[in-house]
C-alpha atoms as a printed R data frame, in Angstrom:
    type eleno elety resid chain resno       x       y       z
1   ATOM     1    CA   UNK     A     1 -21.110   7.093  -5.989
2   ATOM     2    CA   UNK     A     2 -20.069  10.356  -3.705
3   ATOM     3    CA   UNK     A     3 -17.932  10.208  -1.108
4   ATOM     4    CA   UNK     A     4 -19.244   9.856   2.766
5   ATOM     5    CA   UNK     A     5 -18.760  10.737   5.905
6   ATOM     6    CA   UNK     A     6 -17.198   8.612   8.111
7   ATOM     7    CA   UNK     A     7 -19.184   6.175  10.153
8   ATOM     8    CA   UNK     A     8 -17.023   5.647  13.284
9   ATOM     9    CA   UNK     A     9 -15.890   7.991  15.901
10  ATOM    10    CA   UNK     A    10 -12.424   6.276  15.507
11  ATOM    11    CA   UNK     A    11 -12.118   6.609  11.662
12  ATOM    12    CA   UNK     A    12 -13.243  10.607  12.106
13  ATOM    13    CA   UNK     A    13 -10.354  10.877  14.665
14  ATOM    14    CA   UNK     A    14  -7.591   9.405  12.847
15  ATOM    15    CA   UNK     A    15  -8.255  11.182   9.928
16  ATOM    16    CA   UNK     A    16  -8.708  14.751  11.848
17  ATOM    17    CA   UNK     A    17  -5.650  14.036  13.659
18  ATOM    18    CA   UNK     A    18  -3.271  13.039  11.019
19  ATOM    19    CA   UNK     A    19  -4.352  16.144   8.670
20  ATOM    20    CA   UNK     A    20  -3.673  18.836  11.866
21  ATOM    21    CA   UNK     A    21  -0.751  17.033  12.636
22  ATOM    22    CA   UNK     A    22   0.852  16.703   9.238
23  ATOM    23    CA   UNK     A    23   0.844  20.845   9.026
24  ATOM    24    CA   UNK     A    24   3.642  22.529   9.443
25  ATOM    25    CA   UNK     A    25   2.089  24.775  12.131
26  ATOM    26    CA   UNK     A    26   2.159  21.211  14.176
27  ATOM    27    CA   UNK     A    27   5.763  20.883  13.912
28  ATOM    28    CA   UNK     A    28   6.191  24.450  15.086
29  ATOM    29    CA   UNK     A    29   4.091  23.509  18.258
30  ATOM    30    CA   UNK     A    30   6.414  20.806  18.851
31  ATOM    31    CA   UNK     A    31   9.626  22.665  18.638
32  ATOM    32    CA   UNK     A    32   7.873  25.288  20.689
33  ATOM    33    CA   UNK     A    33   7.191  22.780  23.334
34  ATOM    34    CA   UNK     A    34  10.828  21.528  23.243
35  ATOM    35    CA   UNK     A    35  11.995  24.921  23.891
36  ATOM    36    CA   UNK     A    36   9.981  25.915  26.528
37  ATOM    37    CA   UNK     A    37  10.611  22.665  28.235
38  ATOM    38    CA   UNK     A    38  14.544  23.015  27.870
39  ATOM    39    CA   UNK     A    39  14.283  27.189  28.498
40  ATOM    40    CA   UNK     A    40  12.421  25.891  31.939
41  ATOM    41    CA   UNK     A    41  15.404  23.424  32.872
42  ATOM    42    CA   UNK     A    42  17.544  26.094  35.179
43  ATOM    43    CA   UNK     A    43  13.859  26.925  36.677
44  ATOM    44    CA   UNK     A    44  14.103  23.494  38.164
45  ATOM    45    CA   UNK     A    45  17.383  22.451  38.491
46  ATOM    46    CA   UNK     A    46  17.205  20.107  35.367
47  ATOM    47    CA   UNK     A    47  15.436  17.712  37.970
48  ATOM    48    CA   UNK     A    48  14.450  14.053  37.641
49  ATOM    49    CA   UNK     A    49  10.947  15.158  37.715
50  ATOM    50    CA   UNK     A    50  11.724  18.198  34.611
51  ATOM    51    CA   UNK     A    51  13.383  15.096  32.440
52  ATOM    52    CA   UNK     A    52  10.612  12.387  33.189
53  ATOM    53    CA   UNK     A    53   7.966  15.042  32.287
54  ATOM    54    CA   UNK     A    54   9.214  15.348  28.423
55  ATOM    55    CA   UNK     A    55  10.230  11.879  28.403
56  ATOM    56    CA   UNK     A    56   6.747  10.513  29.888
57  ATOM    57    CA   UNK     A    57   4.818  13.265  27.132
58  ATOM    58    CA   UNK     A    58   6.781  12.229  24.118
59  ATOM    59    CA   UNK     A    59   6.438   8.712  24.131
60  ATOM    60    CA   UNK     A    60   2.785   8.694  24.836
61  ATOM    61    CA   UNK     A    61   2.230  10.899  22.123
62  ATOM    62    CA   UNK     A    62   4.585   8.797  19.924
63  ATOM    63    CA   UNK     A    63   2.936   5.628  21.388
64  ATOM    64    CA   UNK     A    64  -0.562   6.774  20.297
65  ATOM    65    CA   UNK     A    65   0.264   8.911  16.844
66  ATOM    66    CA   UNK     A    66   1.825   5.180  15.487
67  ATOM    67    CA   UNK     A    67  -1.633   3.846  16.119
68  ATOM    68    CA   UNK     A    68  -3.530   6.534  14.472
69  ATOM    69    CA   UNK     A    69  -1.013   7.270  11.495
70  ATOM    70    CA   UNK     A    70  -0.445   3.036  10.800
71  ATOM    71    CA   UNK     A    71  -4.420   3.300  10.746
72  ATOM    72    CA   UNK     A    72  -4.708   6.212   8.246
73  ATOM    73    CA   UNK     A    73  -2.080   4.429   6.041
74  ATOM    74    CA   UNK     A    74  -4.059   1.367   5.741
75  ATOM    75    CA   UNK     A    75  -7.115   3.234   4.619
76  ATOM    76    CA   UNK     A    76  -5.357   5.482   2.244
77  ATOM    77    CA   UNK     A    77  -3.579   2.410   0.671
78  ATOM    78    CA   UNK     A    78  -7.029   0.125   0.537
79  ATOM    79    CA   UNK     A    79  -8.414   3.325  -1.083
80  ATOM    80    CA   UNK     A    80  -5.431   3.469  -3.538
81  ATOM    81    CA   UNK     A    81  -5.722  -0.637  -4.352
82  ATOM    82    CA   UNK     A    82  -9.163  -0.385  -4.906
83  ATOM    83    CA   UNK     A    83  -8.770   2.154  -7.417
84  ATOM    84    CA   UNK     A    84  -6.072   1.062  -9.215
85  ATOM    85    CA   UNK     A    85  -8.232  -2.043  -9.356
86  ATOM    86    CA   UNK     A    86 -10.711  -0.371 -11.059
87  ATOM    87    CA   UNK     A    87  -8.439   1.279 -13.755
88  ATOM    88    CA   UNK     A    88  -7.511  -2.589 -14.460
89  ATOM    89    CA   UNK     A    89 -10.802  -3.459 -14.716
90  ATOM    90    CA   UNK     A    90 -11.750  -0.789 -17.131
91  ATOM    91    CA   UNK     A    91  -8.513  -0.659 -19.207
92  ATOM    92    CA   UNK     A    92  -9.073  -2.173 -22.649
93  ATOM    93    CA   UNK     A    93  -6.684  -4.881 -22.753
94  ATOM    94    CA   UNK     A    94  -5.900  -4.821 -19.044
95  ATOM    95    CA   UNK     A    95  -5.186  -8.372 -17.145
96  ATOM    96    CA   UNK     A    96  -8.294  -8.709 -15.074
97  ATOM    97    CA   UNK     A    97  -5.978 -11.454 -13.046
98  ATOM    98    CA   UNK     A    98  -3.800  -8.623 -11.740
99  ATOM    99    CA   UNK     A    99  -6.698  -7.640  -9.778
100 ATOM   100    CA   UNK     A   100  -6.463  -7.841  -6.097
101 ATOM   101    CA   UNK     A   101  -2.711  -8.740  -6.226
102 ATOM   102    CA   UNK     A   102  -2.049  -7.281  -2.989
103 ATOM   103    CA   UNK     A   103  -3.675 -10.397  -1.156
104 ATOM   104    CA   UNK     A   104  -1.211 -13.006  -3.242
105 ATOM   105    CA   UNK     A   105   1.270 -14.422  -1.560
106 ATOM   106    CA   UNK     A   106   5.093 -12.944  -2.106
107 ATOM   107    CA   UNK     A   107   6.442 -16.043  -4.401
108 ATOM   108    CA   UNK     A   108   3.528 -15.760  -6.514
109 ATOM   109    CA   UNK     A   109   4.054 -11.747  -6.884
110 ATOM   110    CA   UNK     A   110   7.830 -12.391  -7.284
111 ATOM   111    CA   UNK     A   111   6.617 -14.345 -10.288
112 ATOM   112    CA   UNK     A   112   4.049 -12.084 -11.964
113 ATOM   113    CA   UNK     A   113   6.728  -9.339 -11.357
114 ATOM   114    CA   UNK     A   114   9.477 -10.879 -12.840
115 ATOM   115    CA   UNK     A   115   7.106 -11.260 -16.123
116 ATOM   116    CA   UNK     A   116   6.180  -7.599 -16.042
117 ATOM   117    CA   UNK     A   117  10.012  -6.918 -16.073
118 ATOM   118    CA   UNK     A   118  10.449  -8.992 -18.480
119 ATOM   119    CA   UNK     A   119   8.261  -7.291 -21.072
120 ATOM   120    CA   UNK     A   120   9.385  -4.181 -19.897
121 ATOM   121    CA   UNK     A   121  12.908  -4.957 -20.878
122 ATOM   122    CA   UNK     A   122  11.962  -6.098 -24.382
123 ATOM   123    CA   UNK     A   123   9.966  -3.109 -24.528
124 ATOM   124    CA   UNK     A   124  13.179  -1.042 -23.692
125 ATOM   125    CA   UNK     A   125  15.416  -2.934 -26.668
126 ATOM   126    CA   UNK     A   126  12.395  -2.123 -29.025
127 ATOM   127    CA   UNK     A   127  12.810   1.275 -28.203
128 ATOM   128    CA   UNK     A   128  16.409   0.855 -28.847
129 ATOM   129    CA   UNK     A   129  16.111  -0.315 -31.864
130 ATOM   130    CA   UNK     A   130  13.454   2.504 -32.939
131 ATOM   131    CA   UNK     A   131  10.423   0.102 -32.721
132 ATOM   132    CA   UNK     A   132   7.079   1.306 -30.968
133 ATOM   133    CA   UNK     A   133   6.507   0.039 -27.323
134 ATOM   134    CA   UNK     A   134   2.901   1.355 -26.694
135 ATOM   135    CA   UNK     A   135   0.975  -2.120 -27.432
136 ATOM   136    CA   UNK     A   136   0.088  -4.123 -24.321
137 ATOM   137    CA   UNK     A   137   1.811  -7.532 -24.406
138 ATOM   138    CA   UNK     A   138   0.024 -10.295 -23.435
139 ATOM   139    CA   UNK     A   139   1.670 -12.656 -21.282
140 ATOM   140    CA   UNK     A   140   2.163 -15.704 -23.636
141 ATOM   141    CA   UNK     A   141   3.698 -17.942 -20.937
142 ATOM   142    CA   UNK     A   142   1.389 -17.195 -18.626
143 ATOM   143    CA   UNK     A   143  -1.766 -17.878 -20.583
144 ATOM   144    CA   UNK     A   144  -0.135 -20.742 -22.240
145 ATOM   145    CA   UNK     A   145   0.193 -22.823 -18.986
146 ATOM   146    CA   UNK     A   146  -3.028 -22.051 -17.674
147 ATOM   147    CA   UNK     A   147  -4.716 -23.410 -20.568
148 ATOM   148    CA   UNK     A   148  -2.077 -26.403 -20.149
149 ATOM   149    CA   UNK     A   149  -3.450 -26.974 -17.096
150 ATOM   150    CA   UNK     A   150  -7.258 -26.589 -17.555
151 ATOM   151    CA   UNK     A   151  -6.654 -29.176 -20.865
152 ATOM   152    CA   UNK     A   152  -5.105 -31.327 -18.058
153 ATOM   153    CA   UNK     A   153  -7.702 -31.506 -14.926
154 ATOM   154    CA   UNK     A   154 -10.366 -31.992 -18.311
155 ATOM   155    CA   UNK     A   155  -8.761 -34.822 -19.415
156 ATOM   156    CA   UNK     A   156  -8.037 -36.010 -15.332
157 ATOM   157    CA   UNK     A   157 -12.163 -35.526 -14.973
158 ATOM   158    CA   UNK     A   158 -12.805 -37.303 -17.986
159 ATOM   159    CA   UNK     A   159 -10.838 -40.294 -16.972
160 ATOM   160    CA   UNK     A   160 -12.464 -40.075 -13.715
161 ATOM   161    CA   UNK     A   161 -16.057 -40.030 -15.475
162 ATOM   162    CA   UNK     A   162 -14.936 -42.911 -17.434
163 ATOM   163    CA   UNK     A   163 -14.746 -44.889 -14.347
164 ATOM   164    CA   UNK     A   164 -17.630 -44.028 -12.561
């Protein structure tokens, strides 16, 4: 699979804009800018109509560049999920159920998190005790009350066979 272009007009912008404006040559435009605006304050008086210019140009620009960077940041971290969902997938070992974890709700990340701390603080007193710490764990509990609860909705279904 090779990489292509973007489809939408929108998508091409965002992504144009946010790699010109993350240069340093952009910040230099902008200080530039800012100087020649305050340099051209004794020109006119330091006026209503000198302040409202900056003010009215900076928070357009502001109000636009959150739409455009917010929207690069969501593709960039999609892109990132979906490849770090693919190293799962692949990985020997790896929890195919920490796929996709990004959609869960917080609680049940919370929970899977505190698990993965958990094993990586036993994993820390192994190592401080000299012991190895490159297995992959499985998570016991975990896997324990799943199968707890399929054995349970099999016997619930069988009952409900029974009366059928």
């Amino acid at each position: 699979m090779r990489p292509t272009r973007s489809r939408t007009w929108f998508t091409r912008f965002a992504k144009a804009t946010a790699k010109v404006t993350g240069r340093p040559i952009a910040f230099t435009a902008a200080v530039a800018v800012i100087a020649l605006w305050a340099i051209t304050g004794p020109l006119f008086g330091f006026s209503d109509t000198w302040q409202l210019i900056i003010n009215t140009g900076t928070t357009i620009i502001t109000f636009l560049m959150v739409f455009l960077i917010q929207s690069t940041q969501n593709r960039d971290s999609e892109a990132i999920q979906v490849k770090l969902d693919e190293l799962i997938r692949l990985s020997k070992g790896g929890h195919n159920a920490l796929l996709d974890l990004e959609e869960l709700e917080e609680a049940e990340l919370d929970r899977i998190r505190q698990e993965y701390c958990r094993i990586a603080k036993e994993a820390r007193a192994r190592l401080r005790r000299g012991e190895d710490d490159t297995d992959v764990p499985e998570v016991v509990e975990q896997i324990a009350a799943v199968k707890h609860d399929v054995e349970e909705e099999r016997r619930e279904l069988a009952e409900l066979k029974k009366r059928i």
